[in-house]
C-alpha positions in Angstrom: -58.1 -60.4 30.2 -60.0 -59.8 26.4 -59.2 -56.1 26.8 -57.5 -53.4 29.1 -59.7 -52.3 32.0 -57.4 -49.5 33.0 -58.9 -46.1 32.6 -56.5 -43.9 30.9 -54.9 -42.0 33.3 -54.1 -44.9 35.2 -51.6 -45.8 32.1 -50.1 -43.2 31.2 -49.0 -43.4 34.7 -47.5 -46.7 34.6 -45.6 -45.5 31.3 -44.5 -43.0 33.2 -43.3 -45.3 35.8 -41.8 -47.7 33.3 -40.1 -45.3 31.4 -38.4 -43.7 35.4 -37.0 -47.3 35.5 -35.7 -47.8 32.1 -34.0 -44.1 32.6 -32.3 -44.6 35.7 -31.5 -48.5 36.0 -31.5 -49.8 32.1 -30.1 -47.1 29.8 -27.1 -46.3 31.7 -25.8 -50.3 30.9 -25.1 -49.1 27.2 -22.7 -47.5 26.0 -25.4 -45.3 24.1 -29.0 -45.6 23.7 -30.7 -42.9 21.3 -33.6 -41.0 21.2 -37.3 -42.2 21.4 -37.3 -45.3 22.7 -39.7 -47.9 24.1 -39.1 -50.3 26.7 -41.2 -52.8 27.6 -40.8 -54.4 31.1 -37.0 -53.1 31.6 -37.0 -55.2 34.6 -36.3 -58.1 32.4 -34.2 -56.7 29.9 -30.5 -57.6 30.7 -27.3 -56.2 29.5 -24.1 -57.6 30.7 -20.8 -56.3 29.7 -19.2 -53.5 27.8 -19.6 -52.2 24.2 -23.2 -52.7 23.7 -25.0 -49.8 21.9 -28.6 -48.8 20.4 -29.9 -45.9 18.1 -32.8 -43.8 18.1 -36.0 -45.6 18.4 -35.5 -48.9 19.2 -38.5 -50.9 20.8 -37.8 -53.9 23.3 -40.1 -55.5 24.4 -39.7 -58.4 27.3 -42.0 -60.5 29.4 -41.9 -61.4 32.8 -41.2 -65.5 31.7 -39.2 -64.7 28.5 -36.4 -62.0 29.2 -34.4 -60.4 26.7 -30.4 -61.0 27.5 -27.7 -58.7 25.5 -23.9 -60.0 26.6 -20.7 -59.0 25.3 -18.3 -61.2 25.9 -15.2 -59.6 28.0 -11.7 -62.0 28.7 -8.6 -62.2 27.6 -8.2 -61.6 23.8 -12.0 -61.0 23.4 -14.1 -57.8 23.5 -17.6 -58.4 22.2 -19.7 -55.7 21.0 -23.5 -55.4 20.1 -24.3 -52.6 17.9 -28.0 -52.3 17.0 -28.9 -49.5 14.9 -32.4 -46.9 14.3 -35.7 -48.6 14.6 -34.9 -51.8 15.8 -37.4 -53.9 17.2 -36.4 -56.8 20.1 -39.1 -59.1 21.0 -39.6 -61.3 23.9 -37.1 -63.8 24.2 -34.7 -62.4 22.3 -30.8 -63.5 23.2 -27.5 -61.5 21.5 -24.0 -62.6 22.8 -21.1 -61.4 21.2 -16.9 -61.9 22.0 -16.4 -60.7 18.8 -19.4 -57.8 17.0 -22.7 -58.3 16.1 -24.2 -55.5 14.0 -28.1 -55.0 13.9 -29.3 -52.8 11.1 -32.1 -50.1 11.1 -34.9 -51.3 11.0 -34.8 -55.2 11.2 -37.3 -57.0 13.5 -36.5 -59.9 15.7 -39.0 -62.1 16.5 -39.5 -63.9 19.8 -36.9 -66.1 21.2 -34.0 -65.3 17.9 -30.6 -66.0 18.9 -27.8 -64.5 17.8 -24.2 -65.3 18.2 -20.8 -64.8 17.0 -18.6 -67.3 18.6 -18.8 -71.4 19.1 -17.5 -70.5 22.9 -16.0 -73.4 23.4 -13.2 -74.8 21.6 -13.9 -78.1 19.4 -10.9 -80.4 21.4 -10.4 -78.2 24.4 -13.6 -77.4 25.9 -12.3 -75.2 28.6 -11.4 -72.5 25.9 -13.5 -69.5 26.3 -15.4 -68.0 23.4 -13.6 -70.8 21.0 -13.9 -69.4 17.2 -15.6 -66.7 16.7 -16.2 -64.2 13.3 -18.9 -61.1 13.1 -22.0 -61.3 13.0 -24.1 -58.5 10.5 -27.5 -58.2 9.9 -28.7 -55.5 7.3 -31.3 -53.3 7.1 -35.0 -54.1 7.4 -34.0 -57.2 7.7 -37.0 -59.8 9.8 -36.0 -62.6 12.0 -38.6 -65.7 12.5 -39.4 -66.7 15.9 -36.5 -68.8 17.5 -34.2 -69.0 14.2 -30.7 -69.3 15.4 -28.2 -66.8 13.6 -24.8 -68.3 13.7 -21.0 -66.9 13.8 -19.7 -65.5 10.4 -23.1 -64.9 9.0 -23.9 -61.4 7.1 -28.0 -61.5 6.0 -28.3 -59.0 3.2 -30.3 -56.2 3.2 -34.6 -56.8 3.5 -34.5 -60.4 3.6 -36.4 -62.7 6.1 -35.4 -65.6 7.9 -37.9 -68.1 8.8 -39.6 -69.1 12.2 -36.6 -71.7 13.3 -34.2 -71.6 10.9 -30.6 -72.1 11.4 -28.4 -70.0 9.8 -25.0 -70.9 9.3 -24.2 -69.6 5.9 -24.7 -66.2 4.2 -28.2 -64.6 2.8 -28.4 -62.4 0.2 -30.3 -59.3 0.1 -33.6 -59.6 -0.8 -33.9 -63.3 -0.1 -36.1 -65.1 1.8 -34.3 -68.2 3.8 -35.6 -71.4 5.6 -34.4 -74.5 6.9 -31.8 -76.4 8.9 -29.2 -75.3 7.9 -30.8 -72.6 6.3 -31.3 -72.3 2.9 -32.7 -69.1 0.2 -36.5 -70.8 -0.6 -37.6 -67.4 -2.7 -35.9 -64.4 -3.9 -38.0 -61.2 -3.3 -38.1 -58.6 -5.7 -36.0 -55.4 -4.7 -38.3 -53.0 -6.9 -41.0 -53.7 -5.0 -42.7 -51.1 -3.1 -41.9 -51.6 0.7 -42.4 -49.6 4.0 -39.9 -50.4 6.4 -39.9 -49.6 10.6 -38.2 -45.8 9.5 -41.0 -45.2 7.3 -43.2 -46.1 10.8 -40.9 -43.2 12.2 -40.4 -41.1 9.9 -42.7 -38.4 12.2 -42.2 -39.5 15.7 -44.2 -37.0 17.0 -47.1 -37.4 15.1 -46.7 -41.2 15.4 -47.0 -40.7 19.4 -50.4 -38.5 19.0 -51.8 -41.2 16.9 -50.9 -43.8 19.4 -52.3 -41.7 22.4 -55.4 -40.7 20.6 -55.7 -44.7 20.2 -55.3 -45.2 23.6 -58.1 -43.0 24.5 -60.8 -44.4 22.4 -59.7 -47.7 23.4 -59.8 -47.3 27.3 -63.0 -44.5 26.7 -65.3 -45.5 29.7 -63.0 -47.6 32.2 -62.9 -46.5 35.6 -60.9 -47.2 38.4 -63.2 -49.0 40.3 -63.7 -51.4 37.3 -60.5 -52.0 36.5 -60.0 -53.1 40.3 -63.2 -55.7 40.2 -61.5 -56.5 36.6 -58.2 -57.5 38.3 -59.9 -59.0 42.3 -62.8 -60.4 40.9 -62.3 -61.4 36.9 -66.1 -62.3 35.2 -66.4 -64.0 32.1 -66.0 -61.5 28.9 -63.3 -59.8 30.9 
């Protein structure tokens, strides 16, 4: 479809029903999950294990083909944790496994299909250890992940840098940095005096930020009608 043919009523009431199912079946697999957040498609957001916690308005967004997975790792000597902090935002895709803690500051974006991990888990000679080395894992804030870069044990990524669309990092990044490659390397240094808006900026009035989105939503889907979202969806026409 070019557009949304659903009149407006029509979703708002599926948010409504989204946000039933994020309440009673997602949220209560973390430890914590703050205030104002969206969930896209909770159905295919999965959380496995203990210790896994989010602040106040985090978005996650999932699809029905790419699924977000969040897993701590819990056996023996390990006790992963996942803590991802104020205005997050978790993109299709998106995988974070931890035996050890991975850290997600405000703010920072991951794009689609980022991995992040903080153990080998498996051991280099014996391959029937679990978790094998492992060392946290800390992203700071406003910090943007590329679409499938790989963020690997032991790495801290200073604060407002961005990592680009498949890198691997094994190594540390600076703040303010901007890093490419396999493995990755700092291509450009960005200039911390720079004027910037970051996601809390985005936040910074959540109420006013959810008029604005709702009065979009109107003049967007101003016109639709049931019935023609319903020949839209049986009986699709060009320019649909």
């Amino acid at each position: 479809m070019r557009r949304d043919h659903r009149p407006n009523w029509l979703r708002r009431l599926a948010k409504k029903a989204e946000a039933w199912r994020t309440r009673y079946f997602l949220l209560p697999q973390f430890e914590n999950f703050g205030d104002g957040g969206h969930i896209a498609r909770p159905q295919d957001i999965h959380v496995h294990g203990r210790g896994i916690s989010a602040g106040d308005n985090v978005h996650m967004a999932a699809t029905r083909t790419q699924n977000i997975w969040l897993t701590s790792w819990q056996w023996w000597d390990s006790h992963g944790r996942i803590e991802i902090g104020d205005c997050v935002l978790i993109t299709p895709g998106v995988r974070i496994s931890s035996s050890r803690h991975v850290k997600i500051g405000d703010g920072t974006m991951l794009a689609s299909n980022v991995y992040i991990t903080d153990s080998d888990w498996h051991g280099t000679y014996d391959r029937t250890k679990e978790a094998g080395k492992t060392a946290p894992v800390e992203l700071g804030k406003n910090v943007w992940v590329g679409d499938s870069a790989i963020i690997c044990k032991g790495v801290t990524i200073g604060e407002n840098s961005i990592i680009g669309a498949g890198a691997v990092v094994v190594h540390d990044v600076p703040a303010n940095a901007i890093a490419a490659g396999n493995p990755a390397v700092v291509v450009k240094e960005l200039d911390p005096a720079a004027p910037r808006r970051t996601r809390m900026d985005y936040f910074a009035d959540p109420a006013e930020l959810e008029a604005d989105m709702e009065s979009l939503h109107r003049l967007m889907l101003k016109g639709n009608s049931l019935l023609g979202w319903l020949r839209a969806t049986i009986a699709p026409r060009r320019g649909d």
